[in-house]
N, C-alpha and C positions, 0 to 999 in steps of 0.2 A: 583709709577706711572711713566710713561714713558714721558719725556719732548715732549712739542709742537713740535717742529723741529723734533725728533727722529720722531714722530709718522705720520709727517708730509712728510718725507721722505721716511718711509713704504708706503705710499698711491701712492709717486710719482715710486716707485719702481715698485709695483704691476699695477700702469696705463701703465709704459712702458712696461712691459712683454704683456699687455693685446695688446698695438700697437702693437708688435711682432708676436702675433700671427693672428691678423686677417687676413682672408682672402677677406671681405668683406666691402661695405661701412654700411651696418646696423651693422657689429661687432665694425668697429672704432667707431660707432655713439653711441652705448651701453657703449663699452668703457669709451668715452666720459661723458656720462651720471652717470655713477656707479662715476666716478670720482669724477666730480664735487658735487655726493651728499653726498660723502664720504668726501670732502673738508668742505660745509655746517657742516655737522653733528658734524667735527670736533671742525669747526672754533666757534659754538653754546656752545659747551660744553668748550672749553677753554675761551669765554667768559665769560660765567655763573661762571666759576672758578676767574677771577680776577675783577669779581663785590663781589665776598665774599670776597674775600684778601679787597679791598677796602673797605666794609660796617665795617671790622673787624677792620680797622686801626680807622675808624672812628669811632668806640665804643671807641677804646682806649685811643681819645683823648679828649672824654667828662669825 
């Protein structure tokens, strides 16, 4: 699996080509949007991954 930061920098990659290409203020605003749900979706799931790391450490010490 691909670390936080790599994956996180795929997204910032793929937002600027998207600023590049627009021609319009609804494609920046898309843009925009696709980004920031692509940020969410991430930031969710990398969470959810280090409440396991945590719940697991914490099995280990009982």
């Amino acid at each position: 699996m691909a670390s936080y930061t790599s994956q996180v920098n795929v997204i910032h990659k793929k937002f600027t080509n998207a600023l590049k290409k627009a021609k319009t203020k609804q494609a920046l605003n898309k843009a925009y949007s696709m980004h920031k749900k692509d940020h969410e979706r991430l930031l969710k799931k990398h969470l959810a991954e280090e409440i396991r790391e945590i719940k697991k450490a914490k099995d280990r010490l009982d």
